[in-house]
N, C-alpha and C positions, 0 to 999 in steps of 0.2 A: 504494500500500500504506500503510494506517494502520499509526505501530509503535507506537501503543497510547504516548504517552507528553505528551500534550495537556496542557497543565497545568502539568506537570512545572517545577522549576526548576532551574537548571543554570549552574555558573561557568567559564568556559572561559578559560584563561589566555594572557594572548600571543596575542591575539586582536583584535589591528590591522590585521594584515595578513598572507599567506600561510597555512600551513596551519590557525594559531588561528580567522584570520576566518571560511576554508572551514568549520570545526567551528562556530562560533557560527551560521554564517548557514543553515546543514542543520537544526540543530538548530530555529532559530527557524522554519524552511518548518511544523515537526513542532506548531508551537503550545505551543512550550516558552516559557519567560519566562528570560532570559539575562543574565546577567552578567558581562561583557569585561575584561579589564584588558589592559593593556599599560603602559610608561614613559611614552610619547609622549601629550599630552593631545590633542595637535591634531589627530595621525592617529585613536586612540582614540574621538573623538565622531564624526569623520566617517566612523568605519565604524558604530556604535551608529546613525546617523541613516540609513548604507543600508540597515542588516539593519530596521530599524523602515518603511522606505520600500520595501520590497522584500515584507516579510513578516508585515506589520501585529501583530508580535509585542512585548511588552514586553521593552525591554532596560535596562540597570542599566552605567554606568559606573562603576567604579573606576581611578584612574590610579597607578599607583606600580610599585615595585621587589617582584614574585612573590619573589625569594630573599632578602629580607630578612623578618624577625621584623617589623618594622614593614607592610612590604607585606601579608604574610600576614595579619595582625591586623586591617586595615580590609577588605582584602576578605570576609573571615568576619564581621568589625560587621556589615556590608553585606547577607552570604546566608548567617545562619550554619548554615540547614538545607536545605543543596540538595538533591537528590536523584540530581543529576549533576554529576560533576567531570571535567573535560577537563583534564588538567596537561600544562603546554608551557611550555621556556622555550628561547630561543635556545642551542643549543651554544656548546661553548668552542673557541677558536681552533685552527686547525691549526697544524701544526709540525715541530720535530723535540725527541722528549723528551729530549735534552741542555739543550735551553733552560729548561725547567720546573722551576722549583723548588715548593719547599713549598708558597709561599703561593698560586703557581699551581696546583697539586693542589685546594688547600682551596677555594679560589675555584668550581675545577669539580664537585666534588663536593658542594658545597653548595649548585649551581646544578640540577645535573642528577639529584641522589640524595635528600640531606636535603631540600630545597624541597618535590615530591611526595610523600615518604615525612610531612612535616610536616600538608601540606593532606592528608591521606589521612588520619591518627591525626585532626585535627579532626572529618571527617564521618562518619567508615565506621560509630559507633557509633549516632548519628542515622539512619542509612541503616537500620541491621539492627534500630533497633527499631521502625520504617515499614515494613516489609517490603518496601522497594525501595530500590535504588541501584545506578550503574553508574556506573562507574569507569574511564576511559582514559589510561593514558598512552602519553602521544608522546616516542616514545623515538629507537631508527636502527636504521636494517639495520645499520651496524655489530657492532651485539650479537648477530647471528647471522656475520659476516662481516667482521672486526677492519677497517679502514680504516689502513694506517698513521699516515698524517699527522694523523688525528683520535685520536691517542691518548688526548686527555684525557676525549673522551665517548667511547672503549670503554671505559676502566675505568668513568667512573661512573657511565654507562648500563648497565653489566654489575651493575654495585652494585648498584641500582634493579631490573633485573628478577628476581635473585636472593631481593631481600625480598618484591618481591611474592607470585613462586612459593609463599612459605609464607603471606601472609597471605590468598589470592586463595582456598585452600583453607579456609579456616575460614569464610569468613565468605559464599560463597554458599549454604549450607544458609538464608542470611536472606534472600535473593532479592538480595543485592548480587554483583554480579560486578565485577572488578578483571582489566583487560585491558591488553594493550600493545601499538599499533601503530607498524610501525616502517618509515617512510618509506626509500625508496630516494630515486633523481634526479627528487622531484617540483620542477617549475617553478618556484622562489619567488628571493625573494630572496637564500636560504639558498644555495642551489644555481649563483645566477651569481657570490658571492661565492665560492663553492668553484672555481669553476672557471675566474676569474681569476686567485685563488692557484695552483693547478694550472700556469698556464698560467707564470706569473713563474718558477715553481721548478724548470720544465721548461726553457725558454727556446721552446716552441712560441708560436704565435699564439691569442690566445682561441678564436676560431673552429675553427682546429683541433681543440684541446682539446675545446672543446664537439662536435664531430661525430667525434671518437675515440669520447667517451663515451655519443652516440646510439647508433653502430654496435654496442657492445659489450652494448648493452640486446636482451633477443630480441624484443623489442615494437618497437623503430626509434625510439622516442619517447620524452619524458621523460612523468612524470604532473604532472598537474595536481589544484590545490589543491581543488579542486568534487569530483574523484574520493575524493580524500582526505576529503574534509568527508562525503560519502553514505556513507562505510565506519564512519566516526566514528558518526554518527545511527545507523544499524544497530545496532553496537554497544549502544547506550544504549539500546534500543529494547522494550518488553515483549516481545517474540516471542526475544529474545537473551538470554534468563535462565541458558539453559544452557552457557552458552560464558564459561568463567571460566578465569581463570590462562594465556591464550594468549598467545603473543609471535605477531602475524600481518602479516607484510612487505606491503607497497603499493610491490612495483617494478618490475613489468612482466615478472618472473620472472625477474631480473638474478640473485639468490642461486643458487648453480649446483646445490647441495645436494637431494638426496631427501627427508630430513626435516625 
């Protein structure tokens, strides 16, 4: 299937490795032209050099810190009219919120709220006078389904999908749509760090942990990064114009919920 999107360019953030990469490297199959960041320079070029060796697609390194003013500012020197934006940044630590203070609050909400909500007021206006753009952020099944120990991204992954809900409505009438996918137990590295902690604060065995939390998926399985990268592309895709303002889970139908 052509999703009509050839050309296109597109900044994918946190896109070193796991779900970022899976989004940059779909995207680049579609004959988009990409633009990766991550902190890491070293892991950074060596995925820029497989999605290019994979996908014969242009890609565009930037290396630095997404939740800084400084980060945000060279990746937009860089592409500062995409047409696609993939916003992703690592969540904040698990815990217990007696531990968290202030500056811990501000740290995560300005990782996982202000950062996207930032890169988003940059492009969305360039988007709607092109008459295309699509918009994903990668957010958590949390946001449908609280995590305790992840408290700091339920609030400010809740923050983020909150603003969007209103801006997601105004601004597809321009052919931009502004989406949120929210990962459940995809396989990354996100996910075995969760479930080491899990396993410390329980006093079970990793392994255990880890086949508690297979059993409890109705799928048997965790997802994987590629599933997640194909749902991303769609998303962005000419043929997905009319699908704006959704929060839509990738977790094997783990959320127990009707709506």
């Amino acid at each position: 299937m052509d999703l009509g999107i050839k050309g296109r360019k597109a900044i994918v953030c946190a896109a070193s490795k796991g779900i970022g990469r899976a989004c940059a490297m779909s995207l680049a199959r579609e004959g988009v032209e990409v633009l990766i960041t991550a902190r890491g320079v070293e892991a950074l070029e060596a995925t820029a050099a497989d999605i290019r060796a994979a996908t014969g697609a242009i890609v565009h390194t930037v290396a630095g810190d997404v939740t800084t003013k400084e980060g945000r500012a060279a990746i937009l020197a860089a592409m500062p009219d995409p047409d696609i934006l993939v916003n992703n940044a690592g969540g904040p630590p698990a815990g217990d919120f007696h531990d968290w203070d202030e500056a811990t609050w501000t740290k995560a909400v300005e990782a996982n709220m202000i950062t996207p909500i930032m890169l988003i007021r940059a492009v969305v206006d360039g988007m709607a006078a092109r008459k295309f753009g699509r918009i994903v952020n990668v957010t958590s099944s949390a946001v449908k389904a609280p995590i305790p120990e992840l408290g700091l991204s339920n609030g400010a992954r809740a923050g983020l999908t909150g603003f969007v809900a209103g801006i997601a409505r105004q601004m597809v009438r321009h052919n931009v749509t502004i989406n949120n996918m929210l990962p459940g137990h995809i396989d990354t590295d996100r996910l075995t760090a969760n479930i080491a902690g899990n396993a410390a604060r329980s006093g079970r065995t990793v392994e255990a942990t880890r086949e508690a939390m297979l059993a409890a998926n109705p799928a048997g399985r965790f997802g994987t990064a590629e599933e997640f990268g194909e749902a991303c592309a769609f998303l962005c895709s000419a043929q997905a114009g009319f699908i704006a303002g959704q929060n839509i889970l990738i977790d094997g139908a783990r959320y127990p919920g009707t709506f």
